[in-house]
N, C-alpha and C positions, 0 to 999 in steps of 0.2 A: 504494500500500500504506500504512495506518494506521501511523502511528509514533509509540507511547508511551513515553518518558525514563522513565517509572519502571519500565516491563517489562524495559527493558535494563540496570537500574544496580542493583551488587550488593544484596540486600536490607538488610542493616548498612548501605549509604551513605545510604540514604533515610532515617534515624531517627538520622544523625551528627550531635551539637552538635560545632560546630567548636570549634576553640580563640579564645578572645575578646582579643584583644590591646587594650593601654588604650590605643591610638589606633580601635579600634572604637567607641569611650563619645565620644570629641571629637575631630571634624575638623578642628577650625580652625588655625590656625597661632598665634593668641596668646594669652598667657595663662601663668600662672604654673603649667608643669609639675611635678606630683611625683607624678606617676600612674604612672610605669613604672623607676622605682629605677634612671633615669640619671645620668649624671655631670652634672654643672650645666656646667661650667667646658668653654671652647673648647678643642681639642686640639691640629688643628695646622692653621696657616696663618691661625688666627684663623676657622675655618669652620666651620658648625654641623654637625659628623659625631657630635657627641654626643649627639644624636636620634635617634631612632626614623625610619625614611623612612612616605611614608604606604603603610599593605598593599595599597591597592588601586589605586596611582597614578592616583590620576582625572584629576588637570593633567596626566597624557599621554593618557589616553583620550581625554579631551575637546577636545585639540590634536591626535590623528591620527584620531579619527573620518571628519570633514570630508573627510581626504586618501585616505582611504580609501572615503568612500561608506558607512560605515556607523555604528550610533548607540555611545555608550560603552560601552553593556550588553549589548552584542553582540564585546567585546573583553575576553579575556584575555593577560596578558604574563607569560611565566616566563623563567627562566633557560634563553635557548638554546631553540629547539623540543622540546629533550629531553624538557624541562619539562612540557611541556602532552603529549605523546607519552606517558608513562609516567602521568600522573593519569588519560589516557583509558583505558588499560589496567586500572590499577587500581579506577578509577571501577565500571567493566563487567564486567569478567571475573572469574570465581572461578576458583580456581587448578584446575589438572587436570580442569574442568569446561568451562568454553566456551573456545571457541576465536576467533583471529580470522585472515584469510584476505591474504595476501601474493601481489603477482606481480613475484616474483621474472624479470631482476636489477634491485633497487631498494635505495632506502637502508638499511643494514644496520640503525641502532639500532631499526627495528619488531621484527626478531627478539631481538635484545638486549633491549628492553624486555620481550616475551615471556618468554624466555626468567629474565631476571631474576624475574619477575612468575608463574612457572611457568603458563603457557597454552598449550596447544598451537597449534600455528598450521597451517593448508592452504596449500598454495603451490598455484597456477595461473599459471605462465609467460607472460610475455606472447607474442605472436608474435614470427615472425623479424625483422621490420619495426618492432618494440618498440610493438607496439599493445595494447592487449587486447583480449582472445580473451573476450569478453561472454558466447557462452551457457554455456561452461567456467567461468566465474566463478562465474555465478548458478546452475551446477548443482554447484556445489562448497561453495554455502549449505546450512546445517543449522540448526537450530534453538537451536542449539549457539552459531552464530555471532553475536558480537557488535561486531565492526569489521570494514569492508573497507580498506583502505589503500591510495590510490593517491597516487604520487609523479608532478607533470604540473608541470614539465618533469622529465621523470625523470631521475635518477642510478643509475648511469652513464653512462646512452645521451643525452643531452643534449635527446631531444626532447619537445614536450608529445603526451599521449594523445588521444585522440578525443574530443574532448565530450559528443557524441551518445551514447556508451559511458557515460561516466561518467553522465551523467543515465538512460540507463537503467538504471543498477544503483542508483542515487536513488530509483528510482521503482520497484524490485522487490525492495528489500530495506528490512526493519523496523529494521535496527541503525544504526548509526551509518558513514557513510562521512566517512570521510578525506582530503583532497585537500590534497595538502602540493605549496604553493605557491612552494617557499626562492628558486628561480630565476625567478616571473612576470615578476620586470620587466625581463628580458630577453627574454620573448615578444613576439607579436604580438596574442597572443589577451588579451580580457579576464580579469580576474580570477573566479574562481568565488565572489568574497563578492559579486559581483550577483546569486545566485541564494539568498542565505541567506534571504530571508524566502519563497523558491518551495518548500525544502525542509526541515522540520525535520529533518531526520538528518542535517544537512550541517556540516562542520567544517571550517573551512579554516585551516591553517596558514600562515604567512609569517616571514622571520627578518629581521634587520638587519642579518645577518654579511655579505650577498653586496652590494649592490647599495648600500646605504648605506653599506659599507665598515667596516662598526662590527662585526667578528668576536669581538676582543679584549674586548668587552661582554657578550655573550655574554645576548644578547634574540632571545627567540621570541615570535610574535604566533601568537594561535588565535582566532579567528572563529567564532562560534556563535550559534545564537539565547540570546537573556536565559538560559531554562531550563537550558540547558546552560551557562555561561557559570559559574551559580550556584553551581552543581555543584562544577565546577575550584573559585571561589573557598573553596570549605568545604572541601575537602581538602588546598588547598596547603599549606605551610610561611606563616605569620606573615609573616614579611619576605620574600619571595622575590628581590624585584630592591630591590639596595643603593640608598641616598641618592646616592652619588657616580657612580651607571648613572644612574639618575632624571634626574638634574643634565644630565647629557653628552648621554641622550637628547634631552629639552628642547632642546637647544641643537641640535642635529640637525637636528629637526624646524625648525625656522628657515629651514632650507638645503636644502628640495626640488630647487632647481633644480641646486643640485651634486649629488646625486644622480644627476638628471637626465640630468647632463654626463658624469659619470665613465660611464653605461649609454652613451652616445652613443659615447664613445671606447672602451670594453669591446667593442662590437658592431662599430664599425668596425675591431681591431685582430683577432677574430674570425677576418673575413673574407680581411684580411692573410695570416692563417696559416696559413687555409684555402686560398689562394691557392699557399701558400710550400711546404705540408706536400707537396699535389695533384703537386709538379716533383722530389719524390723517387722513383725507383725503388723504394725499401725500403716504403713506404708501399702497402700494398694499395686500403683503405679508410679515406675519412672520412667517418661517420655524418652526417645532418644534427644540426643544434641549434637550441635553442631558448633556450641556456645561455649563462654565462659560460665555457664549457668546451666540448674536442673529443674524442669517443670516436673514435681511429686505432687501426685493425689494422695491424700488420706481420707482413712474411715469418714472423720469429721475435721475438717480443717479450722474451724473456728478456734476450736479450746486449743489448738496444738500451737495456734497463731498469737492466743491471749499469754500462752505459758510462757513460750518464746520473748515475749517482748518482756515480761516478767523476768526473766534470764537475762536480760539486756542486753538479747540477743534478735537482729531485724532480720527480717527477709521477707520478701511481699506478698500480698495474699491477691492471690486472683482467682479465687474459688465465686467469683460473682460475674466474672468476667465470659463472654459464650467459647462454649465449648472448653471451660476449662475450670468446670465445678468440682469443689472439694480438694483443688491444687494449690499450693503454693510455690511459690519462683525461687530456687534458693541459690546465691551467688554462691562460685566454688572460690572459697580464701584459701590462707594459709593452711600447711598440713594441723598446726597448731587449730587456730579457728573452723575448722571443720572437724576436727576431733573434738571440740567445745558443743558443735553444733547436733552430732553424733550423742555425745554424753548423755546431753539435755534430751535428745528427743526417747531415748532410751527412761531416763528418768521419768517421764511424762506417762510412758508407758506401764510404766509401775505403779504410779498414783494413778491412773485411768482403772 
């Protein structure tokens, strides 16, 4: 199917002069600034945070290009996936007019985003097995429809979607699909930004929070062809990721193999748990994953969820959420903090 960026993107976005920031006019790093009515003088630690960061971070683009297999202009970064989540929205969709299409249970902020964004949204559940239901999808398309949204490894259920699914909903719809990646690098499967130059309508998100360990930064990556890419830059905010993120990221980026390491020890601790959770009676079911996390059903999830937090011990309850009654989401930590998590749920079992 023919897929044209300017048939999907609101008619105002097409004809927006973005905001011109005076690090737009000069990229260089020297030179005697007085283009943007900053502070001259160091603030603290003797570091230069009394700059502007650059708007378009290119020394990170062009340092995780490479690591990712794909070119600079094919990479946007906001704050948090949020970020690039709500520009696609906004980019696309007129309010109370198009709509875009959720399979539901997935990650909440695409309804929030909507919601905020007033778009009505379709839901199409995925099956019982957390796959999608393909031709329910593509017959739940309208003309209306301007995003699909899929979450692969999804949240809550921890596993990735079908591929072959997702690419045919690539290849029978005109809008823009979504394929939010936060948890790939604890799959087995490759990334879907090996398919962005097979699919223009393809978007892939990735974050830093999980697997790089950098939450508290609070960096989303979106993946796009150039065209789209342009897009997001003309509508964001100015500055959107601080000097001091910039900085940390950079240094990051240095240290793939830690990375790396910490995915090695997340997946083998995993399995651990899955092992430890499997020797509970209270324990119905554990989903598979594809995740840093395990979707367990219990008997009754409520008390086990009261006792937990009582233990001052969190993990989230989505026993209300469809298709995933009597479950809750448990992040896999430390060997230590899962054998805490372990103890308690054994004790609970005593007292039940």
């Amino acid at each position: 199917m023919t897929f044209d960026l300017t048939k999907i993107l609101r008619p105002h976005i097409l004809n927006l002069v973005p905001y011109s920031s005076a690090r737009d006019e000069y990229t260089g790093k020297e030179g005697v600034f007085l283009d943007a009515n900053e502070n001259p003088y160091l603030s603290v630690n003797g570091q230069h945070w009394n700059r502007y960061p650059d708007p378009y971070q290119w020394t990170i683009k062009e340092k995780l290009a490479p690591i990712k297999g794909v070119r600079p202009l094919q990479i946007f970064l906001g704050n948090g996936s949020d970020e690039p989540i709500d520009l696609l929205v906004r980019a696309t969709c007129t309010p109370q007019k198009d709509t875009m299409l959720l399979m539901p249970p997935t990650y909440g902020m695409y309804q929030v985003s909507a919601d905020i964004n007033d778009v009505p949204v379709v839901r199409v559940p995925l099956t019982p097995d957390f796959q999608i239901d393909t031709e329910k999808v593509l017959a739940g398309i309208t003309p209306q429809t301007k995003i699909v949204w899929v979450c692969s490894p999804n949240n809550p259920s921890g596993n990735l979607l079908q591929r072959d699914a997702i690419i045919k909903i690539l290849n029978n719809f005109s809008g823009l699909v979504v394929v939010d990646e936060a948890y790939i690098d604890f799959a087995d499967e490759p990334s879907f930004v090996t398919e962005l130059d097979h699919f223009p309508n393809l978007v892939v998100l990735q974050t830093f929070s999980k697997a790089w360990g950098l939450a508290s930064l609070r960096l989303g990556i979106c993946f796009a062809s150039e065209e789209i890419i342009k897009v997001l830059n003309k509508i964001k905010p100015p500055y959107n990721l601080s000097g001091a993120t910039q900085q940390l990221l950079l240094e990051a980026l240095d240290h793939v193999e830690t990375k790396n390491s910490m995915v090695s020890h997340i997946l083998a601790e995993r399995e651990r748990l899955r092992t430890n959770l499997a020797t509970l009676p209270l324990v119905q079911k554990i989903y598979p994953s594809d995740s840093n996390f395990l979707l367990v059903q219990f008997e009754d999830a409520v008390p086990v969820m009261k006792y937990l937090l009582e233990e001052k011990i969190i993990v989230r309850d989505r026993s209300k959420v469809i298709l995933c009654e009597g479950c809750l989401r448990l992040t896999v930590g430390t060997a230590e903090e899962n054998k805490i998590l372990v103890d308690a749920l054994k004790a609970f079992a005593i007292l039940a």
